[in-house]
N, C-alpha and C positions, 0 to 999 in steps of 0.2 A: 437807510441800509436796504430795504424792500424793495425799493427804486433800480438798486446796483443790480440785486440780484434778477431785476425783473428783463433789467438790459441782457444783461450778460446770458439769461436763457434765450432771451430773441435773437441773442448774436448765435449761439449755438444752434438755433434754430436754421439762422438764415444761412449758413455755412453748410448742416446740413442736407438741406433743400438745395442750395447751387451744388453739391458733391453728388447729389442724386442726377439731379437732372444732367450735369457733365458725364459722369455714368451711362445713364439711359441715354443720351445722346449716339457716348461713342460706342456703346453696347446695340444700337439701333441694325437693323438688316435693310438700310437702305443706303444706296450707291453716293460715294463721294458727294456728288456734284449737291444730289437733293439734303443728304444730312445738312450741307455749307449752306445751300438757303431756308433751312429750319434755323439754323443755328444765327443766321442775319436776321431771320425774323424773329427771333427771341429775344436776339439783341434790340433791337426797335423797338419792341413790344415793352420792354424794362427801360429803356430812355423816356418813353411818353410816361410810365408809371412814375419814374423818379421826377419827372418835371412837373408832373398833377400834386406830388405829394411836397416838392420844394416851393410849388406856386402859393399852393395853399398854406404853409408852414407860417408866416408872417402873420396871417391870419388868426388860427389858432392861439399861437403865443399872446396875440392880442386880447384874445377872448380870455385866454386864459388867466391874463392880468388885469381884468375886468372882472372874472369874477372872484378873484381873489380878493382884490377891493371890496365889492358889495360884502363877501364873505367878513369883512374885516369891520365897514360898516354897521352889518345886523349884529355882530359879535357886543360893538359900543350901544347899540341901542338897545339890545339885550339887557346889558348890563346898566344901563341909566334906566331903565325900566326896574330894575330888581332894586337899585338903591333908592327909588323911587317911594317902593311898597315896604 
């Protein structure tokens, strides 16, 4: 349940941080032309982010079912230790 709620504040988060900065964008005092290439280098700048963060994502997952394992391991050795004594 802590997990749902932890997502769903990151989504509200991230909604609104993009409604800001859409805001600040079109709230900005600079001419056409220059706002459109802030607004393509924004866009660029969040494509390499999502591709660093999907690259490495497989990764993670993996580590993270490794140490779940070990987690699940020390748990049996723990406990073959305790019925041991």
């Amino acid at each position: 349940m802590v997990e749902q709620e932890e997502t769903s504040g990151f989504r509200y988060f991230l909604i609104g941080a993009s409604a800001g900065l859409v805001a600040g964008l079109l709230l900005a005092t600079k001419p056409g032309s220059e706002l459109r290439e802030d607004i393509a280098d924004y866009t660029e700048r969040g494509k390499g982010i999502a591709r660093r963060v999907i690259d490495r994502l497989p990764f993670r997952v993996k580590a993270a079912g490794v140490a779940g394992a070990a987690e699940g391991m020390a748990r049996e050795g723990i406990e073959q230790a305790r019925e041991a004594v």
